[in-house]
N, C-alpha and C positions, 0 to 999 in steps of 0.2 A: 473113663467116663463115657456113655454111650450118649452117640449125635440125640439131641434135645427135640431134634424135626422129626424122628423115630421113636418116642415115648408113646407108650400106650395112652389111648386115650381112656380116660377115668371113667366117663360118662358108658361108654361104647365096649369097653372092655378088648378093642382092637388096636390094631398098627394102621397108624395112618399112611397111605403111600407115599413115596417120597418125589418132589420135586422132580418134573423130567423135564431135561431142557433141549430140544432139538436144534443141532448142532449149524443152524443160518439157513434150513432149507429155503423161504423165502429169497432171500437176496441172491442163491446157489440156482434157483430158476431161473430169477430174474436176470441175472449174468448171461444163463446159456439164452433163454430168450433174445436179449440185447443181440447176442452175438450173431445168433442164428439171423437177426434182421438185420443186423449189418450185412453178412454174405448173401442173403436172400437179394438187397437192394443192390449192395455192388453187384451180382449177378445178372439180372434187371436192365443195370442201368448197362453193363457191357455187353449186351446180347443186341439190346435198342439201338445201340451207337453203333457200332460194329455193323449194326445191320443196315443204317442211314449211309453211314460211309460205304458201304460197299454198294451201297442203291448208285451214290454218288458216285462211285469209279468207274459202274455202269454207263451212266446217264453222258461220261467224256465220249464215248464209242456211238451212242446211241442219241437221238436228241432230247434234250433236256438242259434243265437250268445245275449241271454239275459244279457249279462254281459257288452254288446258294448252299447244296445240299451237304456237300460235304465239310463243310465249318459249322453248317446245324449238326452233324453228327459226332464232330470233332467237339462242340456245345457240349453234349448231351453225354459223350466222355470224360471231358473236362471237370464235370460235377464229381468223381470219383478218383480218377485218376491223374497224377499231373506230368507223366509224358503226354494226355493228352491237351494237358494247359500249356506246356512251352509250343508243341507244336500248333496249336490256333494261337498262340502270340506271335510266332513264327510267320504264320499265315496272313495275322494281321499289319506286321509288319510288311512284308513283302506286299500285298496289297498297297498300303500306303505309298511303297516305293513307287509302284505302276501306276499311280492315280496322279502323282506328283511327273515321271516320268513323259505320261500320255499328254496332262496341262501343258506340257513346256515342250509339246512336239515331237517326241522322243515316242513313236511307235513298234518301235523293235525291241523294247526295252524286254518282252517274255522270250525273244526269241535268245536273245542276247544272256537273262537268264535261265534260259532251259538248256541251250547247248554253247555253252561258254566254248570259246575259241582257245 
């Protein structure tokens, strides 16, 4: 029995064309779109960072506020990345240490962690 959707039409004395369905092209963009802005941002965002912190490892040698800058860069990696979220928890931690260290009179406490004995 021939498909019902392919019957000549009476009126018309023709074949009507049949049904085309395209196979998700929409949503088949929209994926590589998505994706493409995902790399695009994480690219972005690690070019920015990278760039902050290394302004910052500058700024140790040269004068500058290197102690601001590079936890803002370490920020600004941390949106993407999460070795760069342990190390500014890291960072913040340690901080904590020094600030609690320096209260209580203990002013070698960087020297003591930088080149441990």
């Amino acid at each position: 029995m021939p498909d019902p959707r392919l019957r000549r039409s009476r009126s018309l004395n023709r074949a009507p064309e049949p049904e085309r369905r395209t196979p998700d092209a929409p949503s088949l963009i929209l994926r590589l779109a998505r994706g493409s802005y995902r790399i695009a941002r994480r690219l972005v965002i690690a070019t920015v960072g990278a760039t902050v912190v290394l302004v910052g490892a500058v700024m140790f040698f040269t004068p500058g506020p290197a102690v601001v800058v590079i936890p803002l860069g370490l920020a600004i990696l941390a949106l993407e990345f999460v070795w760069a979220r342990r190390l500014l928890r890291l960072f913040r931690v340690r901080a904590r240490q020094a600030a609690r260290a320096y209260r209580r009179g203990d002013h070698g406490y960087w020297r003591r962690w930088l080149w441990p004995r």
